[in-house]
N, C-alpha and C positions, 0 to 999 in steps of 0.2 A: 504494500500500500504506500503509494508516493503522496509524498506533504511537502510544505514549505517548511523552510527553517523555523519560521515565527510560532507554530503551536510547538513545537518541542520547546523553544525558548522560553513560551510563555509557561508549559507546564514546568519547568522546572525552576521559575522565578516563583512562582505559587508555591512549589511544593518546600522553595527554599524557607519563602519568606515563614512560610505556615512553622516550619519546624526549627526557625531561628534560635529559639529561647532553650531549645534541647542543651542539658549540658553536653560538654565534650571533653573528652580527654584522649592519650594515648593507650589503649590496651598494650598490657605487657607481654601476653601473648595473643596478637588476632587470631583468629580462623578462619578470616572471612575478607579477601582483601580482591581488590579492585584496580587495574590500574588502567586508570580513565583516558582513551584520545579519543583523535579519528586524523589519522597519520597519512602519507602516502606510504606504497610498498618497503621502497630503501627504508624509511625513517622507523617503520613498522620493525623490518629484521633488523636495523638496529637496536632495537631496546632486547636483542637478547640475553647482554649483561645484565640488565636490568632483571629478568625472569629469572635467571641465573641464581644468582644473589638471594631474592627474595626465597626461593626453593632451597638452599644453603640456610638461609637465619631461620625460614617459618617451615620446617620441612613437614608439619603437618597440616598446615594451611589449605583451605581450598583457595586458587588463587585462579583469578577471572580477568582476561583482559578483552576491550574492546577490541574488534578488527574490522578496517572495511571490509565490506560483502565478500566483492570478492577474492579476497585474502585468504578466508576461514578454512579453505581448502587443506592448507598449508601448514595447520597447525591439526589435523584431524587428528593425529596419534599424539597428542597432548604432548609437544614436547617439556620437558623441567614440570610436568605434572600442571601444566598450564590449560585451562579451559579459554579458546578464543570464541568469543561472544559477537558474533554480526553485528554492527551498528552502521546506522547512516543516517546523517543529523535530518536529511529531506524526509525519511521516511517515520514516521511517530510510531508505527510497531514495532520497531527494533528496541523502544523504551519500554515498552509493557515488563519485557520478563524481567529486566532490573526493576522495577518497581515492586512486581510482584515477589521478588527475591526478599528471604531475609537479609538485614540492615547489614552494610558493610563493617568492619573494625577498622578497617585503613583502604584509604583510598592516594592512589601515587596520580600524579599528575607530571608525566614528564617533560610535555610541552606546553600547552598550552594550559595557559589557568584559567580561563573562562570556562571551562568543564568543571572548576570548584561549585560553580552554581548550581551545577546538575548533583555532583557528587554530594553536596548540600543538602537538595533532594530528595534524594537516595535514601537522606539520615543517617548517614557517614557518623561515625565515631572520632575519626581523625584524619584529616584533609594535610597531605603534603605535597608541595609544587616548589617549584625553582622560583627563585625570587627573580626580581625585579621584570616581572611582566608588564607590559602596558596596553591600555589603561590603566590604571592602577584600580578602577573597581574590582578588574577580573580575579585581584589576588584578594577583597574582601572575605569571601571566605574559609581561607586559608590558613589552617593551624601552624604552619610550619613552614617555612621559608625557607631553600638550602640556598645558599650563594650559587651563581654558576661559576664552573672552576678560573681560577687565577691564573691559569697554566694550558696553553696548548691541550688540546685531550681530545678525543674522541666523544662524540656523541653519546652513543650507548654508554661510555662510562662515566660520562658527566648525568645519566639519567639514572646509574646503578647507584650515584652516590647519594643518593635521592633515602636506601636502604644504609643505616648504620653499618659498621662491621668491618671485618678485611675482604675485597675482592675477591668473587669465586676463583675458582680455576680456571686458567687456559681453554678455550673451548677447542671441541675434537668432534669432529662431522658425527660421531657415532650417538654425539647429545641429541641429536635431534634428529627421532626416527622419520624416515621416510614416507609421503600420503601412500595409498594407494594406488597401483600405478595397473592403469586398465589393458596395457600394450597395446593403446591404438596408436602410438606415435613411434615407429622403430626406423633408424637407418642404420644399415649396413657399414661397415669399413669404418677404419680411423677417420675421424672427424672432428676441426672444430667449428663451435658455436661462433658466429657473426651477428651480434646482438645491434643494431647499428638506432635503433627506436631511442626517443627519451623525451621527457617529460616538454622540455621546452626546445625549443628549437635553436638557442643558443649552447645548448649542447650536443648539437649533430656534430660529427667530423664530414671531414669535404667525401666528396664520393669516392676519385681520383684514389685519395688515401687509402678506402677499403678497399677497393681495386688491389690495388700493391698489394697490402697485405695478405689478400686472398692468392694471388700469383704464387708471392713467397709462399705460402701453406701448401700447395699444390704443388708448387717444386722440390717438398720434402717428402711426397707420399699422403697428404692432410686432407681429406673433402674439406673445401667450407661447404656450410652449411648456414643458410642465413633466415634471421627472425626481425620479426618488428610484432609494436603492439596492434590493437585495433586501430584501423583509420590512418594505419601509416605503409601501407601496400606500396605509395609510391616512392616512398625512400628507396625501395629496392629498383621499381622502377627506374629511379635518376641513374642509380649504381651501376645500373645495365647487367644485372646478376645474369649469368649465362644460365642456358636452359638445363645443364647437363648437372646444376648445383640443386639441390633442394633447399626449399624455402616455408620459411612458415608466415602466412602474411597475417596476425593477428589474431588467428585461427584457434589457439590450442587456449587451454584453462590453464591456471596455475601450476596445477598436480601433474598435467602432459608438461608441462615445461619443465619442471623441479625434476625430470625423467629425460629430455630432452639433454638438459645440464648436465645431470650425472654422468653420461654415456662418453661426453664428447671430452677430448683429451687435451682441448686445452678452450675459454670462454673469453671474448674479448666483446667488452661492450662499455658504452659511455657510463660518466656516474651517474648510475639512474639501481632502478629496483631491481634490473634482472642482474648489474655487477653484486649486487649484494646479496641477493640468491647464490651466485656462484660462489659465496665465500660462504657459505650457510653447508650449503649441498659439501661443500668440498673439494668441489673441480678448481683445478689451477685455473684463475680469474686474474685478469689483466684489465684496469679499469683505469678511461679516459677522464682526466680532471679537465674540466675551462672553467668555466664560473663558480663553479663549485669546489668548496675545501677539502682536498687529501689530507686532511688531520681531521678534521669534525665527521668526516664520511669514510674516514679509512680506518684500518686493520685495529692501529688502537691496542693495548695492551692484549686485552679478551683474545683477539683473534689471531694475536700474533705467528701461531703457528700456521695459520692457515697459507696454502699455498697460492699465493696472493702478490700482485703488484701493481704498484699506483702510477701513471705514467701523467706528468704536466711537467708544466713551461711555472719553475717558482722562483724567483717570482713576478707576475706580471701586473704590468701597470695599472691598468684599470681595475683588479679583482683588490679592492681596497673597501668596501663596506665591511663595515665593523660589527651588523645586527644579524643575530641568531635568534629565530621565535621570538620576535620582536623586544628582545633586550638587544642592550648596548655592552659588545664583549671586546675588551680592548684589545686582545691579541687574534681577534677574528678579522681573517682576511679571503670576501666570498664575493659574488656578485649576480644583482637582481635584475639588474637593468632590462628588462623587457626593451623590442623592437616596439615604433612606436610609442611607447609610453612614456611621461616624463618622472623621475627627473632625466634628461644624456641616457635614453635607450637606446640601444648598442643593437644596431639593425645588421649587424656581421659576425659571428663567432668566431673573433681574432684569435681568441686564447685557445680554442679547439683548432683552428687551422696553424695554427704556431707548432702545437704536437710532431714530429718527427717519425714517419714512418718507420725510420732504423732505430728509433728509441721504441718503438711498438714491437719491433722482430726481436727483439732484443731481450726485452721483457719476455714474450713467448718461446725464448729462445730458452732464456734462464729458467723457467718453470717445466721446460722438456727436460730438462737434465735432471731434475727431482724427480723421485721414488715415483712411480705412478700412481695415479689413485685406484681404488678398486680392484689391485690387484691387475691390472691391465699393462700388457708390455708399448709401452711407449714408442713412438718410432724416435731413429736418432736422425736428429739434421741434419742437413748435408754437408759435408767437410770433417766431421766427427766420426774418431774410430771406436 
């Protein structure tokens, strides 16, 4: 059932106001804990330090997190004992079963604090978010403000610190079990993934550039294989993907894709939601920074072991906005500039055409040489005994 934003907002400024005078405290031990967004995909498998942690401190916990729609796929075999709850702020039925739910003991707020309202609610016991939100109504009602970090950090670990305590452990692909996988997506032979889709179009790389890269794969024995999301068929089109390559134009669900990834022996795609899949699954993943921060969006302590590498131009000129989820972070250095829009939109993705083809082979190059994943014999590149 589709709605506007405005009855979920309204029902949960009601339900807040109604339950204002509840006192509040921190339970010492929750069982009932919540961790409130509505994220995109990357920012989504980012907080899986976050889940991490929380299943470390509250190991008996039931612990609930929102997911967009459709995300939920992704989390079916509950990874760190995590239940992913559908949500979408247009639609007011994805609220009913929290409402209907008994009352949370803690509720995390890793981005956005305008969801303390909801959490409010809910009847939250104890509301924790990252401070210095703006507007500043959105952090009214907010038990617990953490600083965001002082220090260069990764995302997901500036949202685990959200959770008292020392740092889980290093993550290892085997944390998080696998959806079910239907085999309706199979290809044959070595292959990598050509993820070339992303969220804004200031993070495409030039065509020309995948061209090459694809060349190179192909003169080591490598299918590409190439993907885009819904509604971006013609990226491939500009690319001039030859017929003899298979392609996925938008086609498959998350669960065909998280199966697509694991298969292929090595995954190159811009900073967008399917590089961060690839670090989740486990596949050696190679991801394009331009506007976007390789330190807020990259490996990060959690995922250090992951067979992973970040490829940008650092540092460059114009990636100098300093706001993350609308705080002001002094060491953040990212960029929003929309085509079009003011303030100085940036109608060219300089910082993605800046990128270095031989710095992409390069990376792919260093990740063939690592242990293969899955037990799969890796081909060796060409010039290698």
């Amino acid at each position: 059932m589709r709605r506007s934003r405005g009855p979920m907002r309204a029902v949960a400024l009601a339900l807040a106001l109604a339950r204002w005078r509840v006192r509040r405290h921190m339970p010492a031990h929750p069982r009932r804990i919540l961790v409130l967004h509505h994220l995109l995909l990357g920012d989504t498998l980012m907080l899986t330090p976050l889940l991490a942690k929380l299943r470390d401190r509250y190991p008996d916990a039931r612990i609930v997190m929102t997911v967009g729609k459709p995300f939920a796929p992704l989390y079916a075999e509950r990874p760190y004992g995590v239940i992913a709850h559908p949500f979408d702020p247009a639609d007011v039925g994805t609220l009913w079963p929290l409402l209907q739910a008994p009352r949370f003991d803690l509720v995390i707020l890793p981005a956005d604090n305008r969801w303390s309202w909801l959490a409010r609610g809910l009847g939250a016991a104890w509301v924790v978010g990252i401070a210095g939100d703006r507007p500043a109504h959105k952090n009214w009602p907010v038990d617990e403000q953490v600083p965001y970090s002082d220090r260069p950090t990764a995302f997901g670990e500036t949202a685990a610190a959200l959770v008292p305590g020392e740092p889980s452990r290093r993550y290892a692909a085997a944390d998080w079990p696998a959806p079910p996988d239907t085999g309706s997506v199979r290809v044959e032979g070595d292959y990598a993934l050509l993820h070339v889709g992303a969220s804004t179009p200031l993070k495409l790389w030039p065509a020309a550039s995948w061209r090459a890269v694809a060349d190179w794969l192909e003169q080591r024995g490598i299918h590409p294989v190439w993907s885009v999301g819904p509604g971006e068929a013609a990226l491939l089109d500009a690319i001039g993907v030859p017929q003899r390559h298979r392609r996925f134009a938008g086609t498959l669900t998350l669960g065909e894709l998280w199966h697509l990834v694991a298969r292929a022996h090595v995954l190159v795609a811009p900073d967008t939601g399917v590089a961060h899949l690839g670090r989740v699954v486990g596949v050696p993943t190679v991801a394009l920074f331009g506007p976007g921060s390789s330190v807020i969006c990259g490996a990060g302590d959690f995922f250090a072991n992951a067979p992973y590498r970040a490829v940008t131009v650092d540092p460059f000129p114009c990636r100098d906005q300093q706001i993350q989820f609308f705080r002001t972070v002094s060491w953040v250095r990212r960029c929003e500039r929309m085509p079009g829009k003011p303030p100085g939109g940036c109608e060219r993705p300089l910082c993605m055409e800046a990128i270095d083809v031989t710095a992409v082979t390069s990376a792919i190059e260093s990740l063939l040489a690592l242990p293969a994943p899955h037990g799969i014999s890796a081909p060796v590149p060409a010039g290698k005994d």
